[in-house]
LODO-743670 format. One record per atom (N, C-alpha, C, CB): x, y, z; residue in three letters; residue number from 1; atom name. Coordinates in Angstrom, 3 decimals, decimal comma. Glycine has a CB too. Layout:
BEGIN
        x        y        z residuo num atomo
        X        Y        Z     ALA NUM    CA
...
END
This chain:
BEGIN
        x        y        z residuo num atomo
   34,149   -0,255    5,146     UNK   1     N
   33,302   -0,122    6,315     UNK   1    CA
   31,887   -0,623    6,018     UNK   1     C
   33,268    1,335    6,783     UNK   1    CB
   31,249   -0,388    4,871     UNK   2     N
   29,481   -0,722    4,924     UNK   2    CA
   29,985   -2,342    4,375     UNK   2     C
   28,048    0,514    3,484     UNK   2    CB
   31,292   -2,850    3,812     UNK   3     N
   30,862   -4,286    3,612     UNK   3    CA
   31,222   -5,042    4,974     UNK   3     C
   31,653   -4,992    2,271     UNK   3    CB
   31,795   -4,511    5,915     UNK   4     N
   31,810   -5,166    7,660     UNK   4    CA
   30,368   -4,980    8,023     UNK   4     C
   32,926   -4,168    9,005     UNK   4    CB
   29,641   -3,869    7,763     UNK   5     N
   28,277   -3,723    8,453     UNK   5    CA
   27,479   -4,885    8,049     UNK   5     C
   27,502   -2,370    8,072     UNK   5    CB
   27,308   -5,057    6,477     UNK   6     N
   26,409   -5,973    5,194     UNK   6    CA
   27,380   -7,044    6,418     UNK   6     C
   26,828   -5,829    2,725     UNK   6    CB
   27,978   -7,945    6,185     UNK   7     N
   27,893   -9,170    6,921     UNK   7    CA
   27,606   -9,024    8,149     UNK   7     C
   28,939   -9,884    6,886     UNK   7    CB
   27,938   -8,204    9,132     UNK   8     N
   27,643   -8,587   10,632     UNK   8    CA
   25,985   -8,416   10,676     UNK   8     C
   28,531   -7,454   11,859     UNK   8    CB
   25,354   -7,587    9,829     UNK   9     N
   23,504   -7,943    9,939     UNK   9    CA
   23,328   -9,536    9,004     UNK   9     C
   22,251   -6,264    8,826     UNK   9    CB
   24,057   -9,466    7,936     UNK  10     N
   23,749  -10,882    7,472     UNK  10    CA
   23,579  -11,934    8,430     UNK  10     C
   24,740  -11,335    6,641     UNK  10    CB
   24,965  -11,884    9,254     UNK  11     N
   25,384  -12,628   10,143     UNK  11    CA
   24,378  -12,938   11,327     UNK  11     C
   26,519  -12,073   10,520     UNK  11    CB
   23,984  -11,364   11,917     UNK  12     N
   22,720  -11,588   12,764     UNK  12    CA
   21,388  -12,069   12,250     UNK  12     C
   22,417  -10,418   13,343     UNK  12    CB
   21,517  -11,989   11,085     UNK  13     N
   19,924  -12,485   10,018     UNK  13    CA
   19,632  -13,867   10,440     UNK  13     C
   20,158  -12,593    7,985     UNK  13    CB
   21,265  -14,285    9,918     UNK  14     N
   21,196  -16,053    9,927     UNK  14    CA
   20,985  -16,344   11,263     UNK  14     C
   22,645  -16,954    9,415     UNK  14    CB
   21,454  -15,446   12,150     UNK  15     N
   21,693  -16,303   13,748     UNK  15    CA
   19,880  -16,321   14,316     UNK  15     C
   23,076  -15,012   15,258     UNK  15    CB
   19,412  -15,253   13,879     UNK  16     N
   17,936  -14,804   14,063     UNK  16    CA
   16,967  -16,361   13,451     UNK  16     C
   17,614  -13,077   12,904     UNK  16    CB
   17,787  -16,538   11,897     UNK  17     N
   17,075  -17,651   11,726     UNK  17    CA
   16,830  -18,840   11,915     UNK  17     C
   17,045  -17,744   11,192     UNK  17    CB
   18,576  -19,133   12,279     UNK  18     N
   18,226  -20,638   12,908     UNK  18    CA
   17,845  -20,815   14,776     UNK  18     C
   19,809  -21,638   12,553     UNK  18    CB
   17,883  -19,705   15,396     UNK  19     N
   17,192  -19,763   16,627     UNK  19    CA
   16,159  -19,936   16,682     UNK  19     C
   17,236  -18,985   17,263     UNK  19    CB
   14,602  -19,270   15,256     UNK  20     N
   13,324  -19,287   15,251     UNK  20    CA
   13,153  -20,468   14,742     UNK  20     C
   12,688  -18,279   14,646     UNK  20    CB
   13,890  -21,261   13,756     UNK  21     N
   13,438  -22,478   12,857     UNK  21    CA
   13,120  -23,775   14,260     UNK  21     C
   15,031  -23,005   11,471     UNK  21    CB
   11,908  -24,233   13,569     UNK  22     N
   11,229  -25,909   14,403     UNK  22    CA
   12,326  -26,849   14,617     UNK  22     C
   10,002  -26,971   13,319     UNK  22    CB
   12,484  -26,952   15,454     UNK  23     N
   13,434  -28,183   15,957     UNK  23    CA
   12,742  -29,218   15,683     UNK  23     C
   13,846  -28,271   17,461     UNK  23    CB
   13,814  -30,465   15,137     UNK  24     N
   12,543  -31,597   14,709     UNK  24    CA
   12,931  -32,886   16,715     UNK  24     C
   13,255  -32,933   12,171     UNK  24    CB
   11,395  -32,956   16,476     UNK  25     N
   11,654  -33,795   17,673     UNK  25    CA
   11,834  -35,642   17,074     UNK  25     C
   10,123  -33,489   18,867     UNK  25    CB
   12,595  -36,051   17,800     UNK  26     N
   12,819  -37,648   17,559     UNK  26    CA
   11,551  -38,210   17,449     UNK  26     C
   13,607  -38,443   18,734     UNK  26    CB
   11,436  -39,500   17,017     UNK  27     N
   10,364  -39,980   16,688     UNK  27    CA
   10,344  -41,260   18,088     UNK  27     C
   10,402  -40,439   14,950     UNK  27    CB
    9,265  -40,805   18,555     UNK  28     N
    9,362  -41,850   20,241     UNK  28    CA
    9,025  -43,144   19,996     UNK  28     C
    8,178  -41,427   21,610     UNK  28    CB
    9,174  -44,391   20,145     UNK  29     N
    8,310  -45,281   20,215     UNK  29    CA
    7,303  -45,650   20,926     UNK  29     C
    8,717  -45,904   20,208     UNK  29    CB
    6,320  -46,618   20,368     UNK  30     N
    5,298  -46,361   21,875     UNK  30    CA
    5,790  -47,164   22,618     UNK  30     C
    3,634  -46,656   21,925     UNK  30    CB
    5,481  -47,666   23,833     UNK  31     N
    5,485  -47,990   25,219     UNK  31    CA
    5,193  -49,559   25,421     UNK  31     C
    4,416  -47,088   25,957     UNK  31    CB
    5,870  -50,129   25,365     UNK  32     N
    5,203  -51,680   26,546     UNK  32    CA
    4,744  -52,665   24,987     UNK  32     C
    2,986  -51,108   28,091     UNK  32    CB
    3,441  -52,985   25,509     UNK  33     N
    2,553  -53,494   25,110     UNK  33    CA
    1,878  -53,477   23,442     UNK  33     C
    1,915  -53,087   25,995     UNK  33    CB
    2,093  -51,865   23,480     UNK  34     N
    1,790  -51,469   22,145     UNK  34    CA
    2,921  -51,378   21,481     UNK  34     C
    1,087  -50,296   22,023     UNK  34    CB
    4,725  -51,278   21,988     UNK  35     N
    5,542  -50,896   21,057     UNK  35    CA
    5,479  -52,703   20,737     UNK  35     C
    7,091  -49,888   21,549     UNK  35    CB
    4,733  -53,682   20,978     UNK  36     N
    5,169  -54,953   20,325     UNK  36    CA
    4,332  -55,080   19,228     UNK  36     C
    5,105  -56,204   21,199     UNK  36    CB
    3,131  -54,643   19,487     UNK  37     N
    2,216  -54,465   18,693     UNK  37    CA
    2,352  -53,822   16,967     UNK  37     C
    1,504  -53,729   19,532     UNK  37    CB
    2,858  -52,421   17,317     UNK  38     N
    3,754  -51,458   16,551     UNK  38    CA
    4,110  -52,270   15,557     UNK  38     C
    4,991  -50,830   17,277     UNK  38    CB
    5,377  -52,731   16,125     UNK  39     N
    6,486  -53,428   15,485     UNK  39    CA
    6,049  -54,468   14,615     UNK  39     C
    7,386  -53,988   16,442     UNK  39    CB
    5,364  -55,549   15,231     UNK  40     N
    4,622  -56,558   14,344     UNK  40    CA
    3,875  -56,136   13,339     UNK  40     C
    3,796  -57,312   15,006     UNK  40    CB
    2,862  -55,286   13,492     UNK  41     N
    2,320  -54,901   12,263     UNK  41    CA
    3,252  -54,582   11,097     UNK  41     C
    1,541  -53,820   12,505     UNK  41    CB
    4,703  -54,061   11,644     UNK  42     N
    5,319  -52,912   10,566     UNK  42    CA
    6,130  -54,332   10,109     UNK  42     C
    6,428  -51,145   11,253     UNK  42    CB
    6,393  -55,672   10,893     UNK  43     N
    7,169  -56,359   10,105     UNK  43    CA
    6,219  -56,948    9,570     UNK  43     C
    8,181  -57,109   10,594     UNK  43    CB
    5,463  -57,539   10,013     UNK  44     N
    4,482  -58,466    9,054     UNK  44    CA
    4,064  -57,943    7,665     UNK  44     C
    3,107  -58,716    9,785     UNK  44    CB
    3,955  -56,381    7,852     UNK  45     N
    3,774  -55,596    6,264     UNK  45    CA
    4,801  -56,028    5,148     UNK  45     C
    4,026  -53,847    6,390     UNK  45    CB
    6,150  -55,971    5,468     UNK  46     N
    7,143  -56,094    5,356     UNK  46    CA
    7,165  -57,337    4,961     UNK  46     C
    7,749  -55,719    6,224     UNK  46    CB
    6,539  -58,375    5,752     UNK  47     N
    7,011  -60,104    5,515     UNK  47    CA
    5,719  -60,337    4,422     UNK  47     C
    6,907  -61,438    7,338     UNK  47    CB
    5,233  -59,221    3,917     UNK  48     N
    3,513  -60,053    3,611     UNK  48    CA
    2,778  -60,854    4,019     UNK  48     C
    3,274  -60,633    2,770     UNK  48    CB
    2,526  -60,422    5,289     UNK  49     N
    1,895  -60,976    6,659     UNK  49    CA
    2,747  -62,877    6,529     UNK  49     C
   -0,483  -60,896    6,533     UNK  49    CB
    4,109  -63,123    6,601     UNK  50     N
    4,785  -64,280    6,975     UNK  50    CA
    4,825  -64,636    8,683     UNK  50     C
    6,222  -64,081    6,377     UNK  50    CB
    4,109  -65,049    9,456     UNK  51     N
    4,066  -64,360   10,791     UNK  51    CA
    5,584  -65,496   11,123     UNK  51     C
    2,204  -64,545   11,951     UNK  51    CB
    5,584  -66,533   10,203     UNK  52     N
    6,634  -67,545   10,662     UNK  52    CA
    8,297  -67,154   10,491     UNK  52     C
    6,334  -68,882    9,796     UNK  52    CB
    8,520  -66,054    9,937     UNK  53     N
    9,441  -65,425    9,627     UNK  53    CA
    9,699  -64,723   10,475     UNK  53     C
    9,386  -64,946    8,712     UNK  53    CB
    8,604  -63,517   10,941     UNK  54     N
    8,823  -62,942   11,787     UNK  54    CA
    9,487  -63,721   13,165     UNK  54     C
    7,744  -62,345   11,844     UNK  54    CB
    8,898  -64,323   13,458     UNK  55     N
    8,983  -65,485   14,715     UNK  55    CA
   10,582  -65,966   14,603     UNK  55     C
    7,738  -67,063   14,431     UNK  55    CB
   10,849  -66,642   13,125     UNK  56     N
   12,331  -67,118   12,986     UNK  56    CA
   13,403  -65,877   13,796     UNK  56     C
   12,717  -67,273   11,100     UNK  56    CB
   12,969  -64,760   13,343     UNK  57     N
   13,917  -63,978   12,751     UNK  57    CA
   13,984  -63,338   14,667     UNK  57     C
   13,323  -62,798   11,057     UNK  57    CB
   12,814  -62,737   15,242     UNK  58     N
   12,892  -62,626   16,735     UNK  58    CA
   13,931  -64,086   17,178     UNK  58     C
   11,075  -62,659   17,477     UNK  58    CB
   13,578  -65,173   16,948     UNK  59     N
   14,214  -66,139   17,967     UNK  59    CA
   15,628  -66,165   17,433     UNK  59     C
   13,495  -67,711   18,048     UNK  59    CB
   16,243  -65,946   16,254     UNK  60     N
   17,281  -65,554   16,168     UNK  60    CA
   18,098  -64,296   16,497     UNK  60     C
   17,291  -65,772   15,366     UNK  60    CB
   17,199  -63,548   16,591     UNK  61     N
   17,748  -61,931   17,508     UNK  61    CA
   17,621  -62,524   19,149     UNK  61     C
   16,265  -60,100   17,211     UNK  61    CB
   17,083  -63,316   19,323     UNK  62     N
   17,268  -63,449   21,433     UNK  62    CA
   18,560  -64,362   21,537     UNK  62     C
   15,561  -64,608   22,575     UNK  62    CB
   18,794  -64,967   20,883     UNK  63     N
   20,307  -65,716   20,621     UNK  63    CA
   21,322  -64,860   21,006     UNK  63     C
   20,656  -66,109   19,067     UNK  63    CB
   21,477  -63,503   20,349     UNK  64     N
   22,478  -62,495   20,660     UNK  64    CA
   22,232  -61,252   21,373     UNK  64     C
   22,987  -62,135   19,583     UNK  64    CB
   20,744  -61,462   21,755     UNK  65     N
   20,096  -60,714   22,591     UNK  65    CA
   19,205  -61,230   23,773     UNK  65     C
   19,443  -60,022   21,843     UNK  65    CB
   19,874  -62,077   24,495     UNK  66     N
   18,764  -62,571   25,763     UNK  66    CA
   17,847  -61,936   26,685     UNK  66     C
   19,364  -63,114   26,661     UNK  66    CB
   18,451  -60,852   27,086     UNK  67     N
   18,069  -60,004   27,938     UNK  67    CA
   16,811  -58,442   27,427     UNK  67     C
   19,561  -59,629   28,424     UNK  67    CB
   17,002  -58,486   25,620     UNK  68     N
   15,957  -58,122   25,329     UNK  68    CA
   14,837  -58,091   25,317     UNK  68     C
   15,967  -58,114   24,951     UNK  68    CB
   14,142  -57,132   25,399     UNK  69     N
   12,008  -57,388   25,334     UNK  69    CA
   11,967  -57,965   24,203     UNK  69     C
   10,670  -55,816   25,198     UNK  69    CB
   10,619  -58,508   23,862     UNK  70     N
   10,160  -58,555   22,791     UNK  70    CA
   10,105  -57,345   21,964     UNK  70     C
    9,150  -59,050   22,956     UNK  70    CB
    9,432  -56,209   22,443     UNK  71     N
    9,415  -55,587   21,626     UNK  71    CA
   11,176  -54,665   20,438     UNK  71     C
    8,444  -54,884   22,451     UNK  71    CB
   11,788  -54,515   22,265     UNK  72     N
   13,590  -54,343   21,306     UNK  72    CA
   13,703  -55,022   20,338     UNK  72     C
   15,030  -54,832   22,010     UNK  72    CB
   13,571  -56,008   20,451     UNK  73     N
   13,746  -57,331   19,122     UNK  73    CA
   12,997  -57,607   17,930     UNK  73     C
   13,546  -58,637   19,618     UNK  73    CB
   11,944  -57,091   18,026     UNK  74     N
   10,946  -56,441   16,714     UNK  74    CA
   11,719  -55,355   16,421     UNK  74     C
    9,242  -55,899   17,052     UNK  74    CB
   11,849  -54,400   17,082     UNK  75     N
   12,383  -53,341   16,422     UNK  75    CA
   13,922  -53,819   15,727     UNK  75     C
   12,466  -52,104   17,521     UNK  75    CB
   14,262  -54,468   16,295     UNK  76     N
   15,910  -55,560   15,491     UNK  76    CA
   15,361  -55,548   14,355     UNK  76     C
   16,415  -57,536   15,987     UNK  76    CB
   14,512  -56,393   13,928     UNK  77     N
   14,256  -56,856   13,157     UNK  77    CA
   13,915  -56,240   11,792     UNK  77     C
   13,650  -57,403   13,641     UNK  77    CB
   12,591  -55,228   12,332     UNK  78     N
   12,328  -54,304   11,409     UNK  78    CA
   13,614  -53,610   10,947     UNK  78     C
   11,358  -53,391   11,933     UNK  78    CB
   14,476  -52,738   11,962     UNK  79     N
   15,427  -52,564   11,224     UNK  79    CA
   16,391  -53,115   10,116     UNK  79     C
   15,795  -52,366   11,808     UNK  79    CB
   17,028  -54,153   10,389     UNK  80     N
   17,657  -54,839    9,927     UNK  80    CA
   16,559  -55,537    8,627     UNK  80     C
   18,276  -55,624   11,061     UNK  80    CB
   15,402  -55,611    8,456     UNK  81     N
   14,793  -55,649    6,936     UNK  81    CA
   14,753  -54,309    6,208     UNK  81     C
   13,266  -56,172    6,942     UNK  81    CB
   14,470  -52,832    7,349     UNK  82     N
   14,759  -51,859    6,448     UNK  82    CA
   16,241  -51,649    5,720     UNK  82     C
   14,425  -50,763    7,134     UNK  82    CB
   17,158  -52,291    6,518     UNK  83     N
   18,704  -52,099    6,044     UNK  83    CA
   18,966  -52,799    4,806     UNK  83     C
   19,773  -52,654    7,106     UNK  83    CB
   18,824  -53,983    4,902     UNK  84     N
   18,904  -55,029    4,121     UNK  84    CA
   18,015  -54,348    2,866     UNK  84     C
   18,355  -56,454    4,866     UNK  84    CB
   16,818  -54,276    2,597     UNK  85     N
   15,935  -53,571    1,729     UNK  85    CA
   16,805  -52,630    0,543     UNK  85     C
   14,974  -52,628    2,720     UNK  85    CB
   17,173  -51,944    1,847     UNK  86     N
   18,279  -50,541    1,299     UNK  86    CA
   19,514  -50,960    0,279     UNK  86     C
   19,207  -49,780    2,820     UNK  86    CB
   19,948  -52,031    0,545     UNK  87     N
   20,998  -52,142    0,255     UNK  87    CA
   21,175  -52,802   -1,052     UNK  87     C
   21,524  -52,619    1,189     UNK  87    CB
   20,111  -53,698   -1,651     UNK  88     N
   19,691  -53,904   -2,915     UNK  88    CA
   18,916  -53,160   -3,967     UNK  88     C
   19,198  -54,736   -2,790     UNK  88    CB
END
């Protein structure tokens, strides 16, 4: 009987704790104008300011992406150098 009690407060301990713990919120991008902005800076860091790379590498992402913004396609990009990065 007291080891049914010891888990069902354990049990309520944990439930207590993950109801109070910070939810992590997603990380938003910014908006429009500035998410192109964003993006360029973070690839050009990335390219060691190559701006001609960057440029290659967008006009090869609108090839399979026409209908993308500019900025979607920075973010292609960046990703796909963070992936690539990763993987070596």
């Amino acid at each position: 009987m007291t080891v049914v009690l010891v888990i069902v407060v354990a049990l309520a301990l944990l439930a207590v704790l993950l109801a109070t713990r910070p939810r992590r919120v997603p990380k938003s991008s910014p908006a429009g104008k500035n998410a192109e902005l964003h993006w360029e800076r973070k690839i050009l860091s990335q390219t060691l300011g190559n701006r001609g790379a960057m440029e290659r590498a967008v006009t090869a992402k609108r090839r399979n992406y026409p209908r993308a913004s500019r900025a979607d396609l920075l973010e292609m990009v960046h990703d796909e150098y963070v992936r690539d990065r990763n993987r070596s």
